[in-house]
LUMLOTI-988749 format. One line per 8 residues: number of its first residue (from 0); for each residue y negated, z negated, x negated of C-alpha. Coordinates in nm, 3 decimals, decimal comma, m for minus. Each point is the difference from the previous one (the first is absolute). Example, Ala and Ser with C-alpha at 12.3 -4.5 7.8 and 13.67 -1.06 7.14 Angstrom:
BEGIN
0) 0,450:m0,780:m1,230 ~ m0,344:0,066:m0,137;
END
This chain:
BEGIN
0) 7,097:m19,571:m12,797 ~ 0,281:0,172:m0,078 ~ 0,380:m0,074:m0,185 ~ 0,238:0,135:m0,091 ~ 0,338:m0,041:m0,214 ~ 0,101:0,182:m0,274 ~ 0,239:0,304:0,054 ~ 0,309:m0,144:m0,248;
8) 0,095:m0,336:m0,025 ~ m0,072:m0,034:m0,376 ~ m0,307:0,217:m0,020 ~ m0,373:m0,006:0,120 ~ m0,279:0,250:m0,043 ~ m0,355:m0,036:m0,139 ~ m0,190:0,270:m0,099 ~ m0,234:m0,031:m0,250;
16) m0,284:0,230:0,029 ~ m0,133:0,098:m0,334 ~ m0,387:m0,029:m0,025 ~ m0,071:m0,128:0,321 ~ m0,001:m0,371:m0,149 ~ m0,299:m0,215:0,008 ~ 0,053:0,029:m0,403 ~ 0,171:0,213:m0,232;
24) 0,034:m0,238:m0,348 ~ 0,115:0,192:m0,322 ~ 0,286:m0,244:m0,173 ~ 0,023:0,193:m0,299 ~ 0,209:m0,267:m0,198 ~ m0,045:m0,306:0,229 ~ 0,103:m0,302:m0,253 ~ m0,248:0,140:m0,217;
32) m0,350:m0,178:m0,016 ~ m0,309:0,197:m0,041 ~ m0,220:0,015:m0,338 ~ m0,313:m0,276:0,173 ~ m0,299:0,268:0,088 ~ m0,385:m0,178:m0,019 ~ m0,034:m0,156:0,375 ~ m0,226:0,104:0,234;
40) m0,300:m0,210:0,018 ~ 0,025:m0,337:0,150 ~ m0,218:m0,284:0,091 ~ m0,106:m0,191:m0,302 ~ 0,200:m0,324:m0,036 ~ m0,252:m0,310:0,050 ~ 0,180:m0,177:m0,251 ~ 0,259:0,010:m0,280;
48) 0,319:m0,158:0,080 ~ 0,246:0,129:m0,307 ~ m0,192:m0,015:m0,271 ~ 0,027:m0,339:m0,119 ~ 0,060:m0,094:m0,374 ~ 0,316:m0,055:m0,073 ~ 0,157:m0,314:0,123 ~ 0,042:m0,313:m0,230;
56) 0,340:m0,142:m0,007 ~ 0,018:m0,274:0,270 ~ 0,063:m0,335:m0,144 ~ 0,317:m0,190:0,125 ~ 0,092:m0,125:0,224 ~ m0,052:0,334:0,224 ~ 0,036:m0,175:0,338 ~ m0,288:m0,245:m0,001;
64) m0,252:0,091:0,193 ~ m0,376:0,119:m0,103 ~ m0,201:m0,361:0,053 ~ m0,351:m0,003:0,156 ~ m0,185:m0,034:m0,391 ~ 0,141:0,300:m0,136 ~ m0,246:0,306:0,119 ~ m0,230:0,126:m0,258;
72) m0,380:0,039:0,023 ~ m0,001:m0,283:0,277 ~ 0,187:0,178:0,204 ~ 0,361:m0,054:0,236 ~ 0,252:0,102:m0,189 ~ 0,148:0,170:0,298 ~ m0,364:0,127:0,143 ~ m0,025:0,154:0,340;
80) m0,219:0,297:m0,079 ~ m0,006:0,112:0,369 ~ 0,091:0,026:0,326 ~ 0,010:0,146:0,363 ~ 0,112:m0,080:0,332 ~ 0,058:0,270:0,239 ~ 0,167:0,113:0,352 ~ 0,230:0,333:m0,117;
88) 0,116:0,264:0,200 ~ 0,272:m0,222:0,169 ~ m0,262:m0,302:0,099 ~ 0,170:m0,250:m0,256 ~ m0,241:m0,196:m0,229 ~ 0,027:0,168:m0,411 ~ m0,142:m0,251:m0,223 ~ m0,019:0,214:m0,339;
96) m0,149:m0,114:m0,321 ~ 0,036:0,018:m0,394 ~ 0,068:m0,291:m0,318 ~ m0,056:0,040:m0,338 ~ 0,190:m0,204:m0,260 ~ m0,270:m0,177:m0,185 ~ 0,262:m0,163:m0,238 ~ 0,146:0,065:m0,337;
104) 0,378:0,039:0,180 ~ 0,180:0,193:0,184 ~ 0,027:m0,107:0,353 ~ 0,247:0,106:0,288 ~ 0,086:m0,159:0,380 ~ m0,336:m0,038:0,097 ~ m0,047:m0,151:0,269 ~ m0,294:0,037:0,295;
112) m0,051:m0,223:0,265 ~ m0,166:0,194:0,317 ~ m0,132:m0,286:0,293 ~ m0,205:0,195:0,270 ~ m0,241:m0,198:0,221 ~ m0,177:0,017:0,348 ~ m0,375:0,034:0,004 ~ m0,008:m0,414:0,054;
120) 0,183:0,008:m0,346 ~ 0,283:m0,126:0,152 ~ 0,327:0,114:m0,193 ~ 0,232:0,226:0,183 ~ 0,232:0,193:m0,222 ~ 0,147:m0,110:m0,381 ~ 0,248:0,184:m0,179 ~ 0,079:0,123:m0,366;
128) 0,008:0,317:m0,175 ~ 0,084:0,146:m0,369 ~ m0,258:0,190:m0,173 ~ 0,085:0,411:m0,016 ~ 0,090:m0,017:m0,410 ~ 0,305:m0,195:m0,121 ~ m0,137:m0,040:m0,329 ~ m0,371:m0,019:m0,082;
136) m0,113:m0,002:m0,368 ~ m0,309:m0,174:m0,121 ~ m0,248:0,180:0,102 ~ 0,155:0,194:0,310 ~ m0,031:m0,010:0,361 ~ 0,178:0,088:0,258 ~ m0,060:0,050:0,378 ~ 0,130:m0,240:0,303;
144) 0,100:0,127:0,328 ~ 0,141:m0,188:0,317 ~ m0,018:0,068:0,363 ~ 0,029:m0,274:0,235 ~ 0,233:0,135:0,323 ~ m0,117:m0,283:0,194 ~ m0,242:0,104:0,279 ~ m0,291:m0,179:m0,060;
152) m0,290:0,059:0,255 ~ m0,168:m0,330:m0,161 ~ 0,003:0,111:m0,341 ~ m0,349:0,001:m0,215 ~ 0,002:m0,061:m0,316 ~ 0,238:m0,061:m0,297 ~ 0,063:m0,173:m0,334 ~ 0,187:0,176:m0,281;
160) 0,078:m0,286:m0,300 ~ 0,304:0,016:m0,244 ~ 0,205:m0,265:m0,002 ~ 0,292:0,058:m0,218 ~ 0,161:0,214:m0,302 ~ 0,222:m0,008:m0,273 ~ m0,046:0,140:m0,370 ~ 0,237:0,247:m0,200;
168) 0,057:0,260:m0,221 ~ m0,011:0,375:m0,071 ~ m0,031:0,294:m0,185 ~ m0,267:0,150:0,147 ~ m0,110:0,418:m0,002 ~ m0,250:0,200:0,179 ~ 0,156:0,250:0,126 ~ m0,245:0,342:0,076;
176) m0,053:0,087:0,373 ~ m0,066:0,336:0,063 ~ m0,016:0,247:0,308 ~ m0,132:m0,243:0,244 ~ m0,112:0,058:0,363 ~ m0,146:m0,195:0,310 ~ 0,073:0,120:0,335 ~ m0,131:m0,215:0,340;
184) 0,285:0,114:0,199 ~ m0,052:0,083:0,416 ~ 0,103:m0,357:0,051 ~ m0,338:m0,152:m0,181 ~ 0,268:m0,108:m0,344 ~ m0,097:0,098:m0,322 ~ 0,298:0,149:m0,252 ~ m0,086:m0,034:m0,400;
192) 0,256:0,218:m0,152 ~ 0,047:0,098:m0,367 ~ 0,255:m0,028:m0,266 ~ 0,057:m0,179:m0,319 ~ 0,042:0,133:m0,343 ~ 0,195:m0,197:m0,274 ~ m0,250:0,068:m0,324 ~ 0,227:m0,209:m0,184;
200) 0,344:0,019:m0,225 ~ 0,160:m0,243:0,186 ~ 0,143:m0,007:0,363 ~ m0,270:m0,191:0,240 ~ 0,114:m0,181:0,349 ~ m0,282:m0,022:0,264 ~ 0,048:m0,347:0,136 ~ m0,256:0,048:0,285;
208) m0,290:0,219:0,041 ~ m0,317:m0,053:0,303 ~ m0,299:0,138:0,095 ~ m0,367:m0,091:0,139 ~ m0,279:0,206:0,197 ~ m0,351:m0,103:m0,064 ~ m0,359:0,046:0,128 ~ m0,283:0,173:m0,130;
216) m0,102:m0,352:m0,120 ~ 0,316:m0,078:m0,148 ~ 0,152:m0,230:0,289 ~ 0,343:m0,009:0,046 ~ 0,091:0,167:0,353 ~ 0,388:0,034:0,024 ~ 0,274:m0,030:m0,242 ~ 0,411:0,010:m0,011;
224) 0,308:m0,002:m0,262 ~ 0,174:0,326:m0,031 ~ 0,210:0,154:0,252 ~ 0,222:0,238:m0,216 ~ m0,002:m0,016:m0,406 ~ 0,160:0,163:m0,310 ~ 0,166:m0,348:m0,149 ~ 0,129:0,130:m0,348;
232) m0,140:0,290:m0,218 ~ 0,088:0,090:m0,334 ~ m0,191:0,042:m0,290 ~ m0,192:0,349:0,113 ~ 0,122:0,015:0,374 ~ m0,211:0,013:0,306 ~ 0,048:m0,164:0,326 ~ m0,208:m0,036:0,336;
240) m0,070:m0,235:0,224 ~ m0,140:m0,084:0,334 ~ m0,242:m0,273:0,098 ~ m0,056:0,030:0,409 ~ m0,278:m0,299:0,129 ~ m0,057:m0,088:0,362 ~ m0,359:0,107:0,106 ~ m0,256:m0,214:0,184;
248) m0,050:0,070:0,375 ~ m0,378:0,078:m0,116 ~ 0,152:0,331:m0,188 ~ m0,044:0,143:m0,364 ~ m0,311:0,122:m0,021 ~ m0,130:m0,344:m0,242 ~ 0,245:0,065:m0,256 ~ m0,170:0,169:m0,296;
256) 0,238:m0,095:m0,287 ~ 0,368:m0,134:m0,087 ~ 0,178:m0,180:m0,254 ~ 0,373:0,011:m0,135 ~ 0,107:m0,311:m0,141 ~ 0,352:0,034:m0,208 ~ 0,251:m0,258:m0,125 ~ 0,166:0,153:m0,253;
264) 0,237:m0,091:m0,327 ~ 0,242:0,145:m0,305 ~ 0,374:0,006:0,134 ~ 0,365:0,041:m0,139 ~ 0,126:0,361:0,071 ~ 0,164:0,072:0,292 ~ 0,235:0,303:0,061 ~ 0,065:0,283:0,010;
272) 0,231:0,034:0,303 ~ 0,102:0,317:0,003 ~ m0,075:0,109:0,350 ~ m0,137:0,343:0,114 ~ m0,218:0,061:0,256 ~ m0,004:0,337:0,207 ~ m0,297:0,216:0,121 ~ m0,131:m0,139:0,308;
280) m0,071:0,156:0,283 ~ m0,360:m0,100:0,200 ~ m0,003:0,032:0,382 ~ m0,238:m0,187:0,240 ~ 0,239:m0,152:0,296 ~ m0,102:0,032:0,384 ~ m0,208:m0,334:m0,073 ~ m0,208:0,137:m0,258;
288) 0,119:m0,182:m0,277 ~ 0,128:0,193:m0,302 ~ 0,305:m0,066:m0,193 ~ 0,157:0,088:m0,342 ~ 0,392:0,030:0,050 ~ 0,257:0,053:m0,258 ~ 0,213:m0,129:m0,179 ~ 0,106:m0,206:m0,329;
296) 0,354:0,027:m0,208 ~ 0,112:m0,291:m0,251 ~ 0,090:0,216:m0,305 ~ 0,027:m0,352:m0,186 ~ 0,274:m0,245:m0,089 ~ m0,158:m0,280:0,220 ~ 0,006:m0,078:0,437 ~ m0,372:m0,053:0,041;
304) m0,227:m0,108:0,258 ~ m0,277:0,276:m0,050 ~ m0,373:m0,028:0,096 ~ m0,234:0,332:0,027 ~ m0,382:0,037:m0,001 ~ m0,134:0,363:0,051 ~ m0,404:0,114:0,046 ~ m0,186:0,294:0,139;
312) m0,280:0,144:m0,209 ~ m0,267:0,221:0,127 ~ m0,073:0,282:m0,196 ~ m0,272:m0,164:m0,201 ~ 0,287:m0,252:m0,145 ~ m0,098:m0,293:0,209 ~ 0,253:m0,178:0,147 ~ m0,026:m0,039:0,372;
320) 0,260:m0,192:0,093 ~ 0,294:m0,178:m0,137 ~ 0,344:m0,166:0,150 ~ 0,316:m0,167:m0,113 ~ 0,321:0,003:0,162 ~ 0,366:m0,163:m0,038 ~ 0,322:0,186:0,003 ~ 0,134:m0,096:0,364;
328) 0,301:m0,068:m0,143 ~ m0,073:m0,278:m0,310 ~ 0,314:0,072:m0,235 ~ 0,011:0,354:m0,160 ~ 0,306:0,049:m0,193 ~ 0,047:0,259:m0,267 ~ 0,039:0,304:0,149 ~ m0,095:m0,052:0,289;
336) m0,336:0,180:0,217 ~ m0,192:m0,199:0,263 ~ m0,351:0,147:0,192 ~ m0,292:m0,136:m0,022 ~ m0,297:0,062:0,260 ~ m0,348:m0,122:m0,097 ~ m0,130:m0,040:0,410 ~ m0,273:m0,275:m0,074;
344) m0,325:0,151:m0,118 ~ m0,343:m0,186:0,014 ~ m0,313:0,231:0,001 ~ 0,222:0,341:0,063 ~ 0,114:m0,139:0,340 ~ m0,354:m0,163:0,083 ~ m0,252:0,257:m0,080 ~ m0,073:0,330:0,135;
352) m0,024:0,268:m0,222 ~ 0,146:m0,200:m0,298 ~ 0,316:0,176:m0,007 ~ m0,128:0,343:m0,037 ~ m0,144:m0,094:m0,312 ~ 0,383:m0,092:m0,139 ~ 0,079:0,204:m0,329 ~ 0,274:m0,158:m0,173;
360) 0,235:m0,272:0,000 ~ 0,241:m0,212:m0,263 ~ 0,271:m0,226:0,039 ~ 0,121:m0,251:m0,228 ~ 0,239:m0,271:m0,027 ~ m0,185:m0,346:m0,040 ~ 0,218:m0,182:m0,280 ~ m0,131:m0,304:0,127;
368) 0,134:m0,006:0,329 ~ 0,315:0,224:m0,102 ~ 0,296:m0,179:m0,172 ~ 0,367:m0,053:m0,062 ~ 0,199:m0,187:0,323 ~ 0,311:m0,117:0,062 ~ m0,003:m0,009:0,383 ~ 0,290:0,111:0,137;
376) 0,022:0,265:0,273 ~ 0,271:0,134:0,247 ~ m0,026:0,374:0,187 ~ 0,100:m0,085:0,360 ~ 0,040:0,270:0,255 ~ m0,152:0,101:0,312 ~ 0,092:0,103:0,364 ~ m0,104:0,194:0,322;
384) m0,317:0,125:m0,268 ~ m0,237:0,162:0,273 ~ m0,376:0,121:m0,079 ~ m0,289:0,163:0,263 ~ m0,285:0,130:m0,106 ~ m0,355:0,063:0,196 ~ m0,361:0,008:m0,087 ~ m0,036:m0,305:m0,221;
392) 0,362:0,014:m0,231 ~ 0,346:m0,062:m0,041 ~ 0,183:m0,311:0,174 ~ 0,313:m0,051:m0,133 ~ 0,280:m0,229:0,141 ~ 0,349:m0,121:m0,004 ~ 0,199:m0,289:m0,121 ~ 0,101:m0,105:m0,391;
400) 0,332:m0,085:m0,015 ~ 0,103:m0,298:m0,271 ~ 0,333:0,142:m0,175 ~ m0,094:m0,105:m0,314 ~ 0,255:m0,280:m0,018 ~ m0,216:m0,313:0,077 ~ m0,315:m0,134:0,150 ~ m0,337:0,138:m0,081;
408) m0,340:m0,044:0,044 ~ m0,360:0,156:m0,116 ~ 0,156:0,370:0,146 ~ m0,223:0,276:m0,100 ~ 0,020:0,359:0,227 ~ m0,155:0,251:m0,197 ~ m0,050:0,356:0,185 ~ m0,124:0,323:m0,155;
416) m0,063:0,355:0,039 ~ 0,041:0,266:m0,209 ~ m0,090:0,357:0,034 ~ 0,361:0,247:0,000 ~ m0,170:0,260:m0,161 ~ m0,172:m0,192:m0,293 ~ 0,209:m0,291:m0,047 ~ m0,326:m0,214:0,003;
424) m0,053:m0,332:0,169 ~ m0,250:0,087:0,251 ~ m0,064:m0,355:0,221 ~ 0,192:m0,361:m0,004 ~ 0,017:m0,318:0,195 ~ 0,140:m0,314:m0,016 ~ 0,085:m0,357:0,166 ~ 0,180:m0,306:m0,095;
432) 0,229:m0,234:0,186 ~ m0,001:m0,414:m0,116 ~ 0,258:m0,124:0,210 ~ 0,302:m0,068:m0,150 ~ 0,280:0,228:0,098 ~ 0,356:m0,084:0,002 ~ 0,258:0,255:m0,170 ~ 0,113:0,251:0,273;
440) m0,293:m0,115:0,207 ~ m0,296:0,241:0,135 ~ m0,372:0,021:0,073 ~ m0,213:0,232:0,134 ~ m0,275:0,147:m0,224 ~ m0,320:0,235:0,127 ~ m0,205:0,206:m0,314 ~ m0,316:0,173:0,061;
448) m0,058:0,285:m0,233 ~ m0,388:0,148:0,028 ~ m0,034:0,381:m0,102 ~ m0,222:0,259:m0,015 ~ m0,168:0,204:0,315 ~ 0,156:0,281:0,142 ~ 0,392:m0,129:m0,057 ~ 0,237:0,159:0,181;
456) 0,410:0,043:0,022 ~ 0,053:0,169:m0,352 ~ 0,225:0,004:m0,321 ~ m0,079:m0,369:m0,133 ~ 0,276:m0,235:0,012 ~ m0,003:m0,352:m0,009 ~ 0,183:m0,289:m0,216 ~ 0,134:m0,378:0,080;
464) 0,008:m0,225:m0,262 ~ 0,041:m0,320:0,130 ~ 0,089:m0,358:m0,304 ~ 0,017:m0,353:0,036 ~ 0,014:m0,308:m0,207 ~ 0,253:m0,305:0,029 ~ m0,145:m0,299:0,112;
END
């Protein structure tokens, strides 16, 4: 292996080789969402989760539970449709299934109890799990996953049975799902991607979204809640989302079908924010994980903690994957730019091949997760900054030095690149530091930066930006 340091103290090189990337995605404007295109064809859902009547108003109080009487046609009111016990790729016991609300009401915190048992029927593991769906309107069901991290040699057999749950209210809505794909990744998971279109003339929050893989005879196999999500849309916007589900050690080739299961209702406005989010630029890092780097500028009145979710689309319009990422830095005030670097894919980093099918991508600012904050930050310097480079990245070290006046704590380093020549944030990094630090006090700080292939000493320069909060 070999290092190296860069040739000027405040300056490193990375060359980015144009077209020799793993992908090469067209941006063309990247906060814009893409007209929904028919999906490709799909397995045929087994059942019909989201298209229940509309909801009677629940009768008050809303936080009495559902009692044992009140199922309709004879049946629980919170019914166990099915269920599934498997090993997964990790050898931890998945015990999976799905409930329907059989009431009249609206029912959320459902509660399943999950006791596994030795082949003598002796009892050797109890715990408690929610149900995938907050909400679940008469007539709805939702999935159940929990794994059980306990090794369990003795395990044999399971029972599933609810045993709590409160009632509430909502304004329910459908919201369209569109572009969908499954992908059983080289691991043995399965990703369910897609996005959401708001149909409606009113903004819509996602409250939870989760998805279920079935048999040719309709048996549930494996199901999960969603990994990355759209949370707001309004009226006419599209969003994706993610649903990534541990596999069974016995491998994919059962699954003949899937299921999305949305939790959806009407919402008060939210936003606009006024922030502006550059081109990205794609580059797979030494790892072969890809990234989306660039950056985001508050052109509003308002400091903001600001949330992101982008997707890749293949050519075909179907979204392959999707993540969401946090500013590193969780106070934006006006004026101010910050990088963002979306580094956690599901399917793209799992699955060869996948990525050379990536078209397109958008990012857009989730309203839900983005809003006003009055945290209150102070820019503390640096010392003895040092970096080395070799085969796998950046490392970047020195100490931050507190002259901001008074103690802090929650320290942020932020550290990114950007390209001489094109002004453009090209790669970005970041740690944090808990510890309390005293005013005029120090602490060491190390940042790992990954990049593309083929760096070397160049024209990109790096920045410091280093802020702390009082305790």
């Amino acid at each position: 292996m070999k290092s190296f340091r860069s040739a000027r103290a405040l300056s490193i090189a990375v060359v980015l080789i144009a077209g020799t990337l793993a992908c090469n995605l067209s941006a063309g404007d990247p906060t814009a969402v893409p007209s929904p295109t028919s999906p490709p064809s799909v397995p045929t859902p087994v059942t019909e989760p989201t298209t229940a009547p509309e909801p009677t108003t629940a009768p008050d109080p809303t936080d009495v539970p559902i009692s044992p009487t009140e199922g309709s046609n004879g049946s629980a009111p919170l019914e166990i449709l099915s269920v599934n016990g498997f090993l997964d790729t990790f050898d931890s016991w998945n015990i999976v299934g799905l409930v329907r609300n059989n009431t009249d009401r609206i029912v959320d915190s459902v509660e399943i109890e999950i006791e596994l048992f030795d082949v003598d029927g002796n009892s050797v593991y109890v715990n408690t799990t929610f149900v995938d769906l907050f909400n679940i309107a008469p007539g709805e069901v939702t999935p159940f996953s929990y794994t059980v991290f306990e090794d369990l040699p003795e395990a044999d057999n399971f029972v599933a049975t609810v045993v709590g749950n409160s009632t509430t209210e909502l304004d329910r809505v459908y919201p369209d799902v569109a572009n969908m794909n499954m992908v059983h990744d080289d691991s043995g998971d399965t990703h369910i991607t897609g996005e959401f279109v708001n149909n409606t003339d009113q903004p819509i929050e996602i409250n939870s979204l989760a998805a279920a893989t079935f048999d040719a005879a309709g048996e549930v196999l494996t199901a999960n809640s969603y990994s990355v999500s759209i949370r707001y849309l309004n009226p006419g916007e599209t969003g994706p989302f993610r649903i990534s589900i541990t596999g069974a050690d016995t491998g994919t080739s059962e699954i003949d079908s899937f299921v999305v299961y949305t939790d959806a209702e009407f919402t008060d406005p939210l936003g606009p924010f006024g922030l502006t989010i550059s081109d990205a630029l794609d580059y797979v890092d030494t790892f072969d994980n890809l990234h989306l780097v660039g950056e985001v500028t508050n052109d509003g009145d308002l400091t903001l903690n600001v949330n992101l979710v982008a997707a890749i689309y293949g050519a075909d319009g179907t979204v392959l994957d999707a993540s969401d990422v946090s500013l590193p830095i969780n106070s934006l005030p006006p004026g101010e730019t910050l990088p963002y670097d979306f580094d956690f894919w599901g399917p793209l980093d799992d699955t060869s091949g996948l990525l050379n099918q990536a078209d397109r991508y958008t990012i857009q600012v989730d309203a839900y997760w983005t809003w006003e904050t009055t945290t209150d930050l102070h820019v503390l310097s640096t010392a003895n900054d040092d970096n080395t480079f070799d085969d796998f990245g950046g490392e970047f070290n020195g100490q931050v030095v507190n002259d901001s006046g008074g103690a802090v704590d929650n320290i942020t380093i932020v550290i990114y690149l950007r390209d001489l020549a094109t002004d453009q944030v090209v790669a970005s990094g970041y740690d944090f530091i808990f510890d309390e630090l005293a005013d005029g006090a120090t602490a060491d700080y190390t940042v790992f930066v990954d990049v593309p292939e083929g760096f070397d000493v160049n024209t990109v320069e790096y920045y410091i930006l280093v802020v702390g909060e009082r305790p």
